[in-house]
DRENVO-995929 format. One line per 5 residues: their letters; for each residue z, x, y of N, C-alpha, C, CB. Coordinates in steps of 0.2 Angstrom, whole numbers. Glycine has a CB too. Layout:
a = Z:X:Y:Z:X:Y:Z:X:Y:Z:X:Y ~ ...
This chain:
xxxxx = -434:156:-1227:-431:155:-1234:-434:148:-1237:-423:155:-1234 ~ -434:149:-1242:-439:146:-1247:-436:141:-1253:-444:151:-1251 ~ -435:134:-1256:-430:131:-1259:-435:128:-1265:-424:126:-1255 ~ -434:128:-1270:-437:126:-1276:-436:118:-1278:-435:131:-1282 ~ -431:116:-1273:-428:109:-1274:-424:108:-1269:-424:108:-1281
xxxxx = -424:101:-1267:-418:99:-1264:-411:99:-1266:-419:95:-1263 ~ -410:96:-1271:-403:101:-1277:-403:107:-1274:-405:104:-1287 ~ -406:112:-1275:-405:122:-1272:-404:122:-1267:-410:127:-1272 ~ -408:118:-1263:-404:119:-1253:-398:117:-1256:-409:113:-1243 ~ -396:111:-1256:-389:108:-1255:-383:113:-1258:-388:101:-1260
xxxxx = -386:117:-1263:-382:121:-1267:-382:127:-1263:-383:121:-1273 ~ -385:128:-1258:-385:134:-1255:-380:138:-1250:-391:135:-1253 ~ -380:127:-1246:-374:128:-1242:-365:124:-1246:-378:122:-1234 ~ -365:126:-1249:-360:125:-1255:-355:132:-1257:-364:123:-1261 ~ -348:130:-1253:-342:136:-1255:-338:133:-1260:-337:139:-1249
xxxxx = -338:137:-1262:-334:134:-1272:-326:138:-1268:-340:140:-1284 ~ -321:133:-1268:-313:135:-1271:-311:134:-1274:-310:134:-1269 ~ -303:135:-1274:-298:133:-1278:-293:128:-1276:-295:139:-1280 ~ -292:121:-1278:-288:118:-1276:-280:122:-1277:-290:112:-1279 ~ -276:121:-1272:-270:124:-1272:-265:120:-1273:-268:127:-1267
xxxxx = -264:113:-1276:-263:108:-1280:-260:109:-1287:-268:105:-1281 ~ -269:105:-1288:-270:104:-1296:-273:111:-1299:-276:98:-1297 ~ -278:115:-1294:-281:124:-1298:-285:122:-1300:-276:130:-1305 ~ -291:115:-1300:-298:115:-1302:-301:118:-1297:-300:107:-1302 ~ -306:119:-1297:-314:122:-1292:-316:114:-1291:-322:127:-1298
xxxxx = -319:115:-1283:-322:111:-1281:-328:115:-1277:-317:107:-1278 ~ -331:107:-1273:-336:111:-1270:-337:108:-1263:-342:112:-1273 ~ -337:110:-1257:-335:108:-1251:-344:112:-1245:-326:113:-1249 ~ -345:107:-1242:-350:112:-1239:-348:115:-1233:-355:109:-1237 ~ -351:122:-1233:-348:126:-1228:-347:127:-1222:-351:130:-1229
xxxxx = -352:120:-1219:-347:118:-1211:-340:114:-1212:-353:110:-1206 ~ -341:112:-1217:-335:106:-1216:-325:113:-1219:-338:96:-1225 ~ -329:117:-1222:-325:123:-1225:-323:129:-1216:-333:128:-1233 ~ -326:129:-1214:-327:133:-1208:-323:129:-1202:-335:136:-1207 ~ -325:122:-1201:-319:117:-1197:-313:118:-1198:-319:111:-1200
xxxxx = -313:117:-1206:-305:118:-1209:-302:123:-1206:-304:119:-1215 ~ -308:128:-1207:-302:134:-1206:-299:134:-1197:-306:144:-1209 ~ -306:134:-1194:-304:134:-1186:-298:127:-1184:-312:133:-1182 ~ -297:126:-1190:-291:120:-1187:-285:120:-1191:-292:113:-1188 ~ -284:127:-1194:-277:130:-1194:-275:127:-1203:-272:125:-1187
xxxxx = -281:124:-1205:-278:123:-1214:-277:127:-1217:-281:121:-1217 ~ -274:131:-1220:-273:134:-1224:-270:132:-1231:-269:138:-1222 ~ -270:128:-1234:-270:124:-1239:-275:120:-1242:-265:122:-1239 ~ -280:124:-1244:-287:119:-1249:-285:115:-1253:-292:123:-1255 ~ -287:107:-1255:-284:104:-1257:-292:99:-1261:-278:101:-1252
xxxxx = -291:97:-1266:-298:93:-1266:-299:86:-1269:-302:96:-1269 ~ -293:83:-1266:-292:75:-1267:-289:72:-1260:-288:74:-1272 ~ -290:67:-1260:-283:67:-1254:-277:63:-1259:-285:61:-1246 ~ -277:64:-1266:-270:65:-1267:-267:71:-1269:-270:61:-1272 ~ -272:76:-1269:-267:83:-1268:-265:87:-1262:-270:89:-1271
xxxxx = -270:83:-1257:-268:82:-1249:-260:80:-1249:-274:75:-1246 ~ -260:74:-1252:-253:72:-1249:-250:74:-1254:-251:64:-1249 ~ -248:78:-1259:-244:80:-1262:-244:87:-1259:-244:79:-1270 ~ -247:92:-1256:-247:97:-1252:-242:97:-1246:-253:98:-1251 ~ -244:91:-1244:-240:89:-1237:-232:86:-1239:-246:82:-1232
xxxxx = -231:85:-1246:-224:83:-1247:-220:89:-1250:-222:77:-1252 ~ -223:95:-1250:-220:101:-1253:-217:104:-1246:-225:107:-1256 ~ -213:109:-1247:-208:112:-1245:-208:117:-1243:-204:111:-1248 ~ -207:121:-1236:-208:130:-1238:-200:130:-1233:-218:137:-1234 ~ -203:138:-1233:-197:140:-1228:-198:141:-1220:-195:146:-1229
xxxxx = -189:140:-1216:-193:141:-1210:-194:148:-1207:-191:137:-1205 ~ -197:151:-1203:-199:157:-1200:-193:158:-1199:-202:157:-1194 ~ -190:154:-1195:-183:156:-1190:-177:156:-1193:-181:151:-1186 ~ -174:152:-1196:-169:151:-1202:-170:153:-1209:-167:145:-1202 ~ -176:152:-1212:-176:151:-1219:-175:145:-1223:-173:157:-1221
xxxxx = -172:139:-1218:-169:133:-1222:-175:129:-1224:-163:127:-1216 ~ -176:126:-1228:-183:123:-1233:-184:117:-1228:-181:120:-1241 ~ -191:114:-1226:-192:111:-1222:-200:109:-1225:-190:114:-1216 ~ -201:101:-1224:-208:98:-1225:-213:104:-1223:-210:91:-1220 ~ -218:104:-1228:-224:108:-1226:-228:105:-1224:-227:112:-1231
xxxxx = -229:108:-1216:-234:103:-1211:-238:108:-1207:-229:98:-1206 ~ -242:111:-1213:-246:119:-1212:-251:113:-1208:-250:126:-1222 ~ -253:109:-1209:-259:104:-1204:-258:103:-1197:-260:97:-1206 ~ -250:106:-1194:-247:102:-1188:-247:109:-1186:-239:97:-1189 ~ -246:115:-1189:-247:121:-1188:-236:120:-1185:-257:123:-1180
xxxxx = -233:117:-1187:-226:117:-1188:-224:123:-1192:-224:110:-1192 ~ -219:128:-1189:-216:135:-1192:-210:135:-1191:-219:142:-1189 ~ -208:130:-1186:-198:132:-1185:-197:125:-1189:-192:132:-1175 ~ -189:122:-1189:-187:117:-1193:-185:114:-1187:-182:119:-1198 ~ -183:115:-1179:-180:112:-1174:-182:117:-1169:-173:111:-1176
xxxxx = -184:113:-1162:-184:118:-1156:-179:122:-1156:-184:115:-1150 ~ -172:121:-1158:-166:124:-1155:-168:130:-1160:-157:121:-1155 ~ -170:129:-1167:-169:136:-1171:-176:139:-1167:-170:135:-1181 ~ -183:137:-1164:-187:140:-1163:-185:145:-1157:-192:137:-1163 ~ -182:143:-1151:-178:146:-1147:-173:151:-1149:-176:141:-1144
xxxxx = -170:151:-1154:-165:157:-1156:-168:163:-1158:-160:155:-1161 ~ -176:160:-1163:-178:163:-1166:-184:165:-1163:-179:160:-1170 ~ -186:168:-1158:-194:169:-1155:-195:173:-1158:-196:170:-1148 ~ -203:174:-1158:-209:176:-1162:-208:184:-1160:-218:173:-1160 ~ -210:189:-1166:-207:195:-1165:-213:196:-1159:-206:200:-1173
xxxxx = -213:201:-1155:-216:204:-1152:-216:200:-1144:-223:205:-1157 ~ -213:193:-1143:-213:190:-1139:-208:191:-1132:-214:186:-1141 ~ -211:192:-1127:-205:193:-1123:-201:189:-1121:-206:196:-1118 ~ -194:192:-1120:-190:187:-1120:-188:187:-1113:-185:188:-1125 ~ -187:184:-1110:-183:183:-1102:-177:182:-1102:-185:176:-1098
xxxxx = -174:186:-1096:-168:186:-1095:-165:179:-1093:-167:191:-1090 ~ -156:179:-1095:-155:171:-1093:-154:172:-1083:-145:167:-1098 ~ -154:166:-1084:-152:163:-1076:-150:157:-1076:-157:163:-1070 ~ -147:156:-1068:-142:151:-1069:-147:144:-1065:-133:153:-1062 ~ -145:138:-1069:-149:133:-1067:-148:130:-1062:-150:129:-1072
xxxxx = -153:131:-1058:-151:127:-1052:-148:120:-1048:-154:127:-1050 ~ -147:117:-1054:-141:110:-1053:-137:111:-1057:-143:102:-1054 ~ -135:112:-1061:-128:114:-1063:-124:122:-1064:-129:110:-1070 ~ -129:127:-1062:-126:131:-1062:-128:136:-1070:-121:129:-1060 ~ -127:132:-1076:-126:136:-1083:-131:140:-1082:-128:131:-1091
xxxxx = -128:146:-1086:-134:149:-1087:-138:148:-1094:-131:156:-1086 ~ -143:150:-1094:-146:148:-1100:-154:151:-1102:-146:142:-1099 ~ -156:154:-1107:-163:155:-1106:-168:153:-1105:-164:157:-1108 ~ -174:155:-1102:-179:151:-1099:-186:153:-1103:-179:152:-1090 ~ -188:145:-1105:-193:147:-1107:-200:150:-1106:-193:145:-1109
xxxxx = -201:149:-1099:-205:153:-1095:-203:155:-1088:-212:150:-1094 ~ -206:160:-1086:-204:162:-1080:-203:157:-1074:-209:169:-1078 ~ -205:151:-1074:-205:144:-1069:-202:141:-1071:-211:140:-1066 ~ -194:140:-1077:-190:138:-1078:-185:137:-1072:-188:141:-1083 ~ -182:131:-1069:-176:132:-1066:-172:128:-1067:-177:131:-1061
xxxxx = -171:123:-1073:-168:121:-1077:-166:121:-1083:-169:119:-1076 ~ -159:121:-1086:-157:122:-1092:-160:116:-1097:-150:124:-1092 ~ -161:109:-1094:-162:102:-1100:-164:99:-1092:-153:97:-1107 ~ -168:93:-1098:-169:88:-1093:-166:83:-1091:-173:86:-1093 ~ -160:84:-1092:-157:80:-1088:-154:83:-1083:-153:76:-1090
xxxxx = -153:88:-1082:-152:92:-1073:-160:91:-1070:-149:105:-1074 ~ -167:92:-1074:-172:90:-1071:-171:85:-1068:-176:91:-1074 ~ -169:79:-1070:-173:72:-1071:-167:71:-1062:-172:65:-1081 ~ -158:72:-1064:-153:72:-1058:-157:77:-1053:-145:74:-1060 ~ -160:81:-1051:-163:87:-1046:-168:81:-1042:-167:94:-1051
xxxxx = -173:80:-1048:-178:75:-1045:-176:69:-1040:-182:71:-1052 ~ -170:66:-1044:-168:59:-1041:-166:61:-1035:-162:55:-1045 ~ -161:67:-1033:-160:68:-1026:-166:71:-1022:-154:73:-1025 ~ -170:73:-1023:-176:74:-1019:-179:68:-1016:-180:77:-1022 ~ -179:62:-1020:-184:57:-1017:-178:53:-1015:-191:53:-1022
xxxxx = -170:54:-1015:-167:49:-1009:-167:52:-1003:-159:48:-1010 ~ -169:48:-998:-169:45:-993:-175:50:-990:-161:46:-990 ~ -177:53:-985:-180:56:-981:-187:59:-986:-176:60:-977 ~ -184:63:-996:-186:65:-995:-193:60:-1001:-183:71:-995 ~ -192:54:-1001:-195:48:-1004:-203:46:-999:-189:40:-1003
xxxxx = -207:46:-1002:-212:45:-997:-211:37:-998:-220:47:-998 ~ -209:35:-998:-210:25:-997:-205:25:-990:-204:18:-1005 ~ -200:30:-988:-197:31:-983:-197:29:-977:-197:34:-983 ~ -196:25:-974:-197:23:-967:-192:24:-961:-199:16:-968 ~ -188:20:-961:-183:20:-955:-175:22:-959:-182:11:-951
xxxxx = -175:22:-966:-165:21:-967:-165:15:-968:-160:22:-960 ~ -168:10:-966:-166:4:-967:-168:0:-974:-168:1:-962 ~ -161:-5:-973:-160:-4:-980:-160:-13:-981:-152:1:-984 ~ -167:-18:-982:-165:-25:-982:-168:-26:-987:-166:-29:-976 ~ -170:-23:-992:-171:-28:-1000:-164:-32:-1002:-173:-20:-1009
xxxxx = -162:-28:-1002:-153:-31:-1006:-155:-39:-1002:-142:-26:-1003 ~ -153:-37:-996:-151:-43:-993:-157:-50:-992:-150:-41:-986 ~ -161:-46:-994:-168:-51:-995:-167:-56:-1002:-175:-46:-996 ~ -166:-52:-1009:-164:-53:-1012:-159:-57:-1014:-164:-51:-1014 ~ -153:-57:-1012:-147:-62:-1011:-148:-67:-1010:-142:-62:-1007
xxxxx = -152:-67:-1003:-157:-75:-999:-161:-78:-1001:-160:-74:-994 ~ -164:-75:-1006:-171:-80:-1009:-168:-86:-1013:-176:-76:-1014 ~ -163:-85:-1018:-162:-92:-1020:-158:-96:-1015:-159:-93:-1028 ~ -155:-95:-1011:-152:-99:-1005:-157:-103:-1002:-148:-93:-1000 ~ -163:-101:-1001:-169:-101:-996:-174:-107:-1001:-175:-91:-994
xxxxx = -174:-105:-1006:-177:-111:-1011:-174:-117:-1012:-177:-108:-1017 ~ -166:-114:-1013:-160:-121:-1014:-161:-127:-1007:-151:-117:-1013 ~ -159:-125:-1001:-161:-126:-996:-168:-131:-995:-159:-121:-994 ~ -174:-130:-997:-179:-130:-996:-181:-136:-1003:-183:-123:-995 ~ -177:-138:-1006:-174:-142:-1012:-183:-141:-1019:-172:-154:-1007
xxxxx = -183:-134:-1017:-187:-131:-1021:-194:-134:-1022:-184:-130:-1026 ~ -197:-136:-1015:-202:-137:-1014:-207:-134:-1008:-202:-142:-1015 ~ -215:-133:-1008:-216:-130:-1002:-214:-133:-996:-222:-128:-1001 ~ -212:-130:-991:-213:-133:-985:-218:-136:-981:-211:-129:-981 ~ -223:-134:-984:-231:-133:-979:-232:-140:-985:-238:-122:-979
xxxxx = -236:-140:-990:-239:-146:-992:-233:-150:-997:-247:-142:-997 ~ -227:-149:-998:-220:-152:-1003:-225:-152:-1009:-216:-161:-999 ~ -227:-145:-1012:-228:-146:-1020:-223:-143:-1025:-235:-143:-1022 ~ -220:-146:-1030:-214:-144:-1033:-213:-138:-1033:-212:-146:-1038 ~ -207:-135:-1037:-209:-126:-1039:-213:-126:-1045:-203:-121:-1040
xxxxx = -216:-123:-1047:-220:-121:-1052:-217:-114:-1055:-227:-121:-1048 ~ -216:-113:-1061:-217:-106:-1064:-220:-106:-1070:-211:-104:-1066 ~ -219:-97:-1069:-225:-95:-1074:-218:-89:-1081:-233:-88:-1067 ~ -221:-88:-1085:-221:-84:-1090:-221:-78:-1092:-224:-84:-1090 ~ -218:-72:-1089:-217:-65:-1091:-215:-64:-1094:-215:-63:-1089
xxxxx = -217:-56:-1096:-213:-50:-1104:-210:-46:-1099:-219:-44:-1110 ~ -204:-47:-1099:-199:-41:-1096:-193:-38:-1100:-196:-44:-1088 ~ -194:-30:-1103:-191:-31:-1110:-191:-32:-1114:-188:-32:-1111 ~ -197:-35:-1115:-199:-37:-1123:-195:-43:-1124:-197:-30:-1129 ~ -193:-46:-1119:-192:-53:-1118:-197:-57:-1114:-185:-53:-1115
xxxxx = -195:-64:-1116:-201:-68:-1112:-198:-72:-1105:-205:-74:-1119 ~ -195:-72:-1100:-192:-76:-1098:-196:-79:-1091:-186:-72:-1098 ~ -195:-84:-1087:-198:-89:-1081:-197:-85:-1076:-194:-96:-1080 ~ -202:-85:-1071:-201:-83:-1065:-207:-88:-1062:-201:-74:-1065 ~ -203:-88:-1056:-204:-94:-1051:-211:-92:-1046:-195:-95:-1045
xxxxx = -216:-96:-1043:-220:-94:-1042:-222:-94:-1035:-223:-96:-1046 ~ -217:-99:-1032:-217:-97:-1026:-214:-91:-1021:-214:-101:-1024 ~ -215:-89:-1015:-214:-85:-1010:-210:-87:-1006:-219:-84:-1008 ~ -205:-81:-1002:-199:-84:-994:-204:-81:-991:-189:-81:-993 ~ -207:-83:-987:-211:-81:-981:-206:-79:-976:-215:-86:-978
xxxxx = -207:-74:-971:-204:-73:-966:-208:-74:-959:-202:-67:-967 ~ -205:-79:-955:-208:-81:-951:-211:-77:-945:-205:-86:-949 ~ -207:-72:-945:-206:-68:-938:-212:-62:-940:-198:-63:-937 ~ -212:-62:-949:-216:-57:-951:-214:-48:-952:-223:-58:-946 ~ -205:-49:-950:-200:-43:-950:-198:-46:-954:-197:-42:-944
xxxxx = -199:-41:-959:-196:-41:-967:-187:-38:-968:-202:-36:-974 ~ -186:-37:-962:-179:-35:-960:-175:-38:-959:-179:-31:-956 ~ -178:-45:-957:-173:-49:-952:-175:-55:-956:-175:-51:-943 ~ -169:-57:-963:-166:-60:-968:-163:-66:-965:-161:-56:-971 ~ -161:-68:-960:-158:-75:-959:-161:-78:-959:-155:-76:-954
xxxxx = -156:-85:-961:-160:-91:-966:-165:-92:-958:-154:-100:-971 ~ -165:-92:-952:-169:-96:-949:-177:-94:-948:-167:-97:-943 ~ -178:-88:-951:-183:-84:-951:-186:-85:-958:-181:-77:-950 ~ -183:-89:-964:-187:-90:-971:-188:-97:-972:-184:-87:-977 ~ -194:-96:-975:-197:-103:-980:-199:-102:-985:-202:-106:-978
xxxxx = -197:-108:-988:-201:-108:-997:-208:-109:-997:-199:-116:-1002 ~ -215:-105:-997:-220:-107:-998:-225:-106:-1004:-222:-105:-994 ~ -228:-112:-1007:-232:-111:-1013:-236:-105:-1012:-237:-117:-1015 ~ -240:-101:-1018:-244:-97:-1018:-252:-97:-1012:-244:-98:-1025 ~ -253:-104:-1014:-257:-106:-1009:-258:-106:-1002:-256:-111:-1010
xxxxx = -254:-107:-1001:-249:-110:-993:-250:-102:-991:-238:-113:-993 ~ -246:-99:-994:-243:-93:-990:-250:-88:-990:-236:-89:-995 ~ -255:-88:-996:-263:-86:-995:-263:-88:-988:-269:-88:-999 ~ -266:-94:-986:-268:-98:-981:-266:-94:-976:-267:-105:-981 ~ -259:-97:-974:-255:-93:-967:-256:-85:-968:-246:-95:-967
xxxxx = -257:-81:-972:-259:-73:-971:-264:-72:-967:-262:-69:-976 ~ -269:-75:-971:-278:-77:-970:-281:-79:-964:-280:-83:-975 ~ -278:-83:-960:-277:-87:-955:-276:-82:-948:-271:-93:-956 ~ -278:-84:-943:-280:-78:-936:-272:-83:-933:-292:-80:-930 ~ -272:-90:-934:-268:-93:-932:-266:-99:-935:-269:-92:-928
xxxxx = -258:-97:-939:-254:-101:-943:-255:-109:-943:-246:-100:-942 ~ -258:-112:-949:-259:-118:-947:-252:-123:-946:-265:-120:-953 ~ -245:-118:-948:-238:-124:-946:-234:-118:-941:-232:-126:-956 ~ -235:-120:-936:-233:-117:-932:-224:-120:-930:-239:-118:-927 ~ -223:-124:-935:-217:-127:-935:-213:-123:-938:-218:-133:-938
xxxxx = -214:-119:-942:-209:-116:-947:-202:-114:-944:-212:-109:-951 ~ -203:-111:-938:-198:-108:-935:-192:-117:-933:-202:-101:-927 ~ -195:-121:-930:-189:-125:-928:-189:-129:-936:-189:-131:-919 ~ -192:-128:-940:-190:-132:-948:-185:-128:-950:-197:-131:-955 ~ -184:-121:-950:-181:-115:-952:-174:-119:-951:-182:-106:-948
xxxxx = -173:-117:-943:-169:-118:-940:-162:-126:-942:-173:-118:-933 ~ -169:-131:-941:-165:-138:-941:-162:-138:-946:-168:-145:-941 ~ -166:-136:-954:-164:-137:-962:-158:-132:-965:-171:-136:-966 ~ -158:-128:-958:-151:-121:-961:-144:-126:-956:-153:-109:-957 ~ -147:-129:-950:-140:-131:-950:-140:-137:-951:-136:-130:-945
xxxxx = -142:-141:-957:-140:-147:-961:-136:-146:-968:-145:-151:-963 ~ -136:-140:-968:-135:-137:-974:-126:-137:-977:-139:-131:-973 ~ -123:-138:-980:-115:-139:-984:-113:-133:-979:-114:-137:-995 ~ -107:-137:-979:-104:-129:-975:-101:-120:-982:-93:-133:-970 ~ -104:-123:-987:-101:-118:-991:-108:-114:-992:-97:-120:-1000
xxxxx = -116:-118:-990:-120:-115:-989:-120:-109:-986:-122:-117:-988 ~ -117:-112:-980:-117:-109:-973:-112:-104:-973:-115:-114:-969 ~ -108:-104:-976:-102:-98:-978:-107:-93:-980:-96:-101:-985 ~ -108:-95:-986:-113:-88:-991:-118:-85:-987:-117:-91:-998 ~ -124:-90:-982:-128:-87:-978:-127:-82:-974:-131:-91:-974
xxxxx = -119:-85:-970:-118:-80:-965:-113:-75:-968:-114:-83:-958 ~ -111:-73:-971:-108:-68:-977:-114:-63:-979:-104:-72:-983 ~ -118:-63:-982:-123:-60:-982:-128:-56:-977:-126:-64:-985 ~ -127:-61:-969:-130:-59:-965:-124:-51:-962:-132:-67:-959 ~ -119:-55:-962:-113:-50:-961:-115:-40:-963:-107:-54:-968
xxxxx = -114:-45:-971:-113:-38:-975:-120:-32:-973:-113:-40:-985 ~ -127:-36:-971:-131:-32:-973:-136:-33:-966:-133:-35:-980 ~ -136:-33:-961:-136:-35:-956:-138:-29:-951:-130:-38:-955 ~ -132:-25:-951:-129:-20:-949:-135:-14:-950:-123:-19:-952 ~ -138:-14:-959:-140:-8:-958:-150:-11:-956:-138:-4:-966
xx = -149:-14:-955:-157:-14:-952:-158:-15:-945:-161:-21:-955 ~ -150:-13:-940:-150:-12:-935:-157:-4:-931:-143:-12:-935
């Protein structure tokens, strides 16, 4: 095919509509007309201000008939999941109810691999699956974060919040937690034994970031002292220190037996 101008090709690939707006004619070229359609537009428009006044009209919904934003671009036909669910598409099969398997309701399912009614019986179903055995982080039962946690600022206090290994002060840093900004400290309680189970103050030390690289790093600890330092500086310590240390060891003790 043969074009007498460049004007005449351009015009050749050129579908003339009707804006469903304003009702002028426009002219669109025929890939960009054929896109549209494979992407569900059904409202020609030939501005993008009849664009947006198309999209602030109003139709009805499938399911209810209650008037709702026209969002023919979103390919949007119900007004609310719940009405799309009451309402399913004629010809669609419907499944029988059954009872959900953490709470029992019955309820319909929207595909045949439904075994819950909402997600929150999903989300409580989930949570008992990964307590205890069925968690892969799972190890023994044993349960010594808490108690680790109670001890760390005891372990700092004590250590008058400097490293043991080189005495550099504490240092902190800066974090977003919550969309808040708040200080978190930058040292580390090393565990001397290297049994993250065994919490008592004679087994921890305050070690800078530094320090504690080094002694990982190391075939063999360059402070081989830690353990009688542990020891001497827990029993110098106040006796209400001493109270709270052994109270803690008490309570939590037991389960890392």
């Amino acid at each position: 095919m043969t074009y007498c101008s460049t004007e005449c090709r351009r015009n050749a690939f050129l579908v003339t509509l009707t804006c469903a707006v304003c009702g002028n004619e426009y002219q669109l070229p025929q890939a960009d007309h054929a896109k549209k359609i494979r992407r569900g537009t059904k409202t020609p428009t030939c501005s993008l201000a009849c664009r947006d006044a198309a999209r602030s009209m109003t139709r009805a919904c499938v399911g209810c008939g209650v008037d709702m934003p026209n969002q023919q671009w979103r390919k949007v036909r119900y007004c609310s999941p719940a009405c799309k669910e009451r309402n399913p598409k004629k010809g669609a099969r419907k499944l029988a109810q059954k009872g959900c398997v953490q709470c029992g309701t019955l309820f319909c399912p929207k595909s045949s691999r439904s075994v819950y009614c909402t997600r929150a019986c999903a989300d409580r179903a989930h949570a008992a699956r990964m307590t205890g055995r069925g968690n892969s982080r799972y190890k023994d039962g044993s349960s010594y974060a808490a108690w680790f946690r109670a001890m760390r600022p005891l372990i700092l206090d004590r250590d008058g919040r400097r490293c043991v290994a080189c005495k550099t002060p504490e240092t902190f840093t800066t974090v977003i937690r919550k969309g808040k900004k708040v200080q978190r400290t930058t040292f580390s309680v090393h565990h001397i034994s290297e049994d993250v189970r065994d919490n008592r103050p004679e087994n921890l030390v305050s070690l800078c970031s530094a320090c504690h690289a080094v002694h990982h790093k190391s075939t063999t600890t360059p402070w081989p002292w830690f353990a009688q330092y542990a020891a001497s500086a827990s029993a110098s310590m106040t006796s209400r220190w001493k109270a709270r240390a052994t109270s803690l060891q008490a309570r939590y003790s037991s389960t890392t037996a």
